[in-house]
N, C-alpha and C positions, 0 to 999 in steps of 0.2 A: 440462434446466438452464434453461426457460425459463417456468416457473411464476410468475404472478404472485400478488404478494400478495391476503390475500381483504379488505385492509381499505381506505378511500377517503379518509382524510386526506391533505391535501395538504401542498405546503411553507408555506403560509397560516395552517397553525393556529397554536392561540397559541403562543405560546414564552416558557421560564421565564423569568421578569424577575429574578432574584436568586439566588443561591447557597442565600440562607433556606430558599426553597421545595423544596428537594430533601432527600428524606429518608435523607440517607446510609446508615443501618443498614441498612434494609429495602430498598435497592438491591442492596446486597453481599449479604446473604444469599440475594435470590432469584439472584443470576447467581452465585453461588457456588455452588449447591445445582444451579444447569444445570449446571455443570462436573464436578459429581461426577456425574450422569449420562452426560455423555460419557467421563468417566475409564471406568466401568464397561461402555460399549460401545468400549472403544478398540481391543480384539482386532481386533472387525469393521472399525470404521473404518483399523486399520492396512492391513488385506488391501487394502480401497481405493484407498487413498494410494498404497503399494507397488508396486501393478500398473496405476497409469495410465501414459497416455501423452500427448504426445511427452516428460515430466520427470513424476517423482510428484507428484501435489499432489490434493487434496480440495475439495468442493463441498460444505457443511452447511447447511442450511438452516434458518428459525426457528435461528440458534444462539443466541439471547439467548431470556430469556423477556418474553414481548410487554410486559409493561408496561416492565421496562427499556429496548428497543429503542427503546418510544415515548418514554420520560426522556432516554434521546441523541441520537431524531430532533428534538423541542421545542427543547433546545436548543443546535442546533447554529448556529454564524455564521451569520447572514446574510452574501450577496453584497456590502454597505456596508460591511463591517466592519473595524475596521484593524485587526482581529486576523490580518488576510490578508498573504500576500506575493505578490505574482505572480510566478513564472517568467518567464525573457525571450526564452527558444528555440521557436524554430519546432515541435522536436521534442514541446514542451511547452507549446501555444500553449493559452491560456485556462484553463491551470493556478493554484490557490489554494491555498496551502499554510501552514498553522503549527503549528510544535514547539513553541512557547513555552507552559510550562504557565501565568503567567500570564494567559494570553488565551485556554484553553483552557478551556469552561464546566465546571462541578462533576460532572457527570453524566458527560462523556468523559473526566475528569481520572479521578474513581476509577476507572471501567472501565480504563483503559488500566494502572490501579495492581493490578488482579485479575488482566488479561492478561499483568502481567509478574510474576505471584506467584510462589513456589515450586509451588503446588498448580498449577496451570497448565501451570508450564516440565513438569514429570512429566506433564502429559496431553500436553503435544509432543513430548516424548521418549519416550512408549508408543506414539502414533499415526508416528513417523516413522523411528523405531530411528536418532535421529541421537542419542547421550549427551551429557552437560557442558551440556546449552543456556545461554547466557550472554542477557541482557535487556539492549535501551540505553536506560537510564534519561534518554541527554541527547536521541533519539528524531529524531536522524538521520535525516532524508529522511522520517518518519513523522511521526507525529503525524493531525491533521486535514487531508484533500485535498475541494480542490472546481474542476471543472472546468465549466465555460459553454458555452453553445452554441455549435457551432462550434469549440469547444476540443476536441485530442486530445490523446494519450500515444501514441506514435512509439515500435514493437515494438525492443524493446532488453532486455540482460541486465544486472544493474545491479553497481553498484560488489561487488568480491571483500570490501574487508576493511576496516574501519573508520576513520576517517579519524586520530582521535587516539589510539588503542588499539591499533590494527595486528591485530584479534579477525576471525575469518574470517565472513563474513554467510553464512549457513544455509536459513535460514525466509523468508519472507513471510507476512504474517498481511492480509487487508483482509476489513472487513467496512462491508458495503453498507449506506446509509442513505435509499434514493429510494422514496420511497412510489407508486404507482401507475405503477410506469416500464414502458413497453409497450415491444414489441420494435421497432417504427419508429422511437424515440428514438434507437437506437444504445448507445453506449460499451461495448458489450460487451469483457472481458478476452478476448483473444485470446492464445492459446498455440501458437507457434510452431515448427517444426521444425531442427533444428539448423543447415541450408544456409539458412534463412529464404525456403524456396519455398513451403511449405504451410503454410497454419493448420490446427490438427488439432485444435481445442477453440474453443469461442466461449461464453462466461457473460456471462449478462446481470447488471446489477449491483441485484435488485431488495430492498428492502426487507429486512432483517435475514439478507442471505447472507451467508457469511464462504465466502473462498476462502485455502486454507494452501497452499504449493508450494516446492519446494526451491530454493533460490539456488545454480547453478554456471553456468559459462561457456559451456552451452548453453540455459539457461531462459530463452529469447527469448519476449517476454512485451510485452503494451501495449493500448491502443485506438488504431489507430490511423486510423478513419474518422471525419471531424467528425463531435462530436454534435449529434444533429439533435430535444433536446428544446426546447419552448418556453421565449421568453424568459421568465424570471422561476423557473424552474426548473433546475440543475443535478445533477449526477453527483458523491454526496457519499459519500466512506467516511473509513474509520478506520483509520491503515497503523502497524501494527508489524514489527518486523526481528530475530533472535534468528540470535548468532552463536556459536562455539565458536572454540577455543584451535586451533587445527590443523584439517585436514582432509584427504579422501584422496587421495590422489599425484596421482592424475590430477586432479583438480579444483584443484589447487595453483598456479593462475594469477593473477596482479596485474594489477589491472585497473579502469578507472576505469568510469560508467556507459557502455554500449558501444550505441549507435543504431544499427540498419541499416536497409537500406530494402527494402520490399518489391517482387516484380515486378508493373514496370508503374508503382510509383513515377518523379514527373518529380524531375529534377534540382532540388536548390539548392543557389546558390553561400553563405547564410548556412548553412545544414543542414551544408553541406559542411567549413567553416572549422570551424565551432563541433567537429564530430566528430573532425574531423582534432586539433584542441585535445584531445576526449579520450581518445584512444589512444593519447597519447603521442607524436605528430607535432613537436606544439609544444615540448614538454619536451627534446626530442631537439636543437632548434636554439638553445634562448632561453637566453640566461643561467641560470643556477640562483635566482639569487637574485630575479630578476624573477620566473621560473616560480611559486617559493615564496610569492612578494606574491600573484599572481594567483590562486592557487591558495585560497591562505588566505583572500584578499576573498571570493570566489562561495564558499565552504563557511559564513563566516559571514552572508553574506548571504542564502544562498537555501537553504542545508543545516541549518540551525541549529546548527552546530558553534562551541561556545564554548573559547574558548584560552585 
């Protein structure tokens, strides 16, 4: 899982300067026509998914076809850009995130409209035997991530079930956009064991990977050792989330995004507050209706959840 790409463009190259220059048709068809490729290997891909461990989840690699991959690494934000939000937690220190389609360039915007198609949700539902997949169109916690050097993602299971739809989250979908990323960089996804003692999976996030994996209350998941690429370069993918109406008995837990720490992790007293807040600590002593303010601010602020 640690192949790198064979090709040498950096985050330097040019990047598209307008919406004009992107050839809508001829996008969709070629990453359309990848999809029914994988639709047609999905048997096998199921077997894969099915039997990993420590959670199912899959590892594809080239999943776009390269000229596309190259149409959404061009242009993806820059670092400057205010189409950014930063994250304000430790657990998420140097994180860049926007759901906002309009700040979302033309090349990620239709991709992301393919990813969440009919033709699509049916290659999720053959490769994962989960039925109903439901798409978040408002793109919750997804959308475009960029994290900085020195920035991590702090191994945690993420929120159960939708914030304004009450829809149970399912899937993870990310797909990797770092061109030439060596394995002394770091951010590798790390996948976690259920006690949160062992990493038992470690993928590097390089150039047109996509990693799918199932969302339940044991899919401890994260980077969480600073990344150690040069400045001017970051840890960029593409996050979508695909939920259903129900799910099974035992996975049927409420639940906010849930951070632990790993052994050997030091103490913080800010890591500390902020988590104890979301497990429902805080909820348990504060007023309701303050809780509901608070709640509501940080979802619209840093979750994209519109009310």
């Amino acid at each position: 899982m640690t192949r790198e790409p064979g090709n040498t463009t950096t985050e330097a190259a040019p990047r598209l300067s307008a919406d004009a220059e992107f050839g809508y048709g001829s996008f969709r068809e070629e990453v359309r026509a990848r999809f029914e490729e994988l639709l047609a290997d999905a048997d096998r891909l199921s077997e894969r998914y099915r039997s990993a461990t420590p959670f199912p989840f899959i590892v594809i690699d080239d999943f776009l076809p390269i000229r596309a991959a190259e149409t959404v690494f061009r242009s993806f934000p820059a670092g400057d850009s205010t189409a950014w939000t930063r994250l304000p937690t430790q657990d998420q220190r140097g994180k860049l995130v926007t759901t906002d389609e309009a700040t979302i360039p033309a090349p990620a915007r239709v991709l992301i409209q393919e990813l969440n198609s009919g033709g699509f949700v049916r290659l999720l539902e053959r490769l994962t035997g989960i039925p109903e997949l439901v798409v978040d169109a408002k793109l919750v916690g997804g959308g475009l991530h960029r994290i900085e050097p020195g920035g991590k993602l702090g191994v945690h299971v993420d929120f159960s079930h939708h914030p304004t739809n009450g829809l149970n989250r399912r899937l993870n979908l990310l797909l990797y956009l770092n061109k030439e990323w060596k394995e002394e960089y770091g951010g590798h996804l790390e996948f976690w064991s259920s006690d949160v003692k062992t990493c038992e999976q470690r993928i590097l996030p390089i150039f047109n990977r996509c990693a799918i994996f199932s969302t339940t209350p044991i899919s401890f998941h994260g980077h969480p050792e600073p990344l150690r690429c040069p400045p001017g370069e970051a840890r960029k993918s593409l996050a979508l989330y695909y939920f259903t109406k129900g799910r099974p008995g035992e996975e049927d837990i409420e639940h906010n995004t849930l951070f632990r720490s790993r052994p050997g992790d030091r103490f913080s007293l800010s890591n500390f507050i902020v988590r104890s807040a979301s497990s429902g600590f805080v909820q348990d002593i504060m007023p309701p209706v303050i809780y509901r303010a608070m709640k509501r601010f940080w979802n619209e602020r840093f979750s994209g959840v519109k009310h």
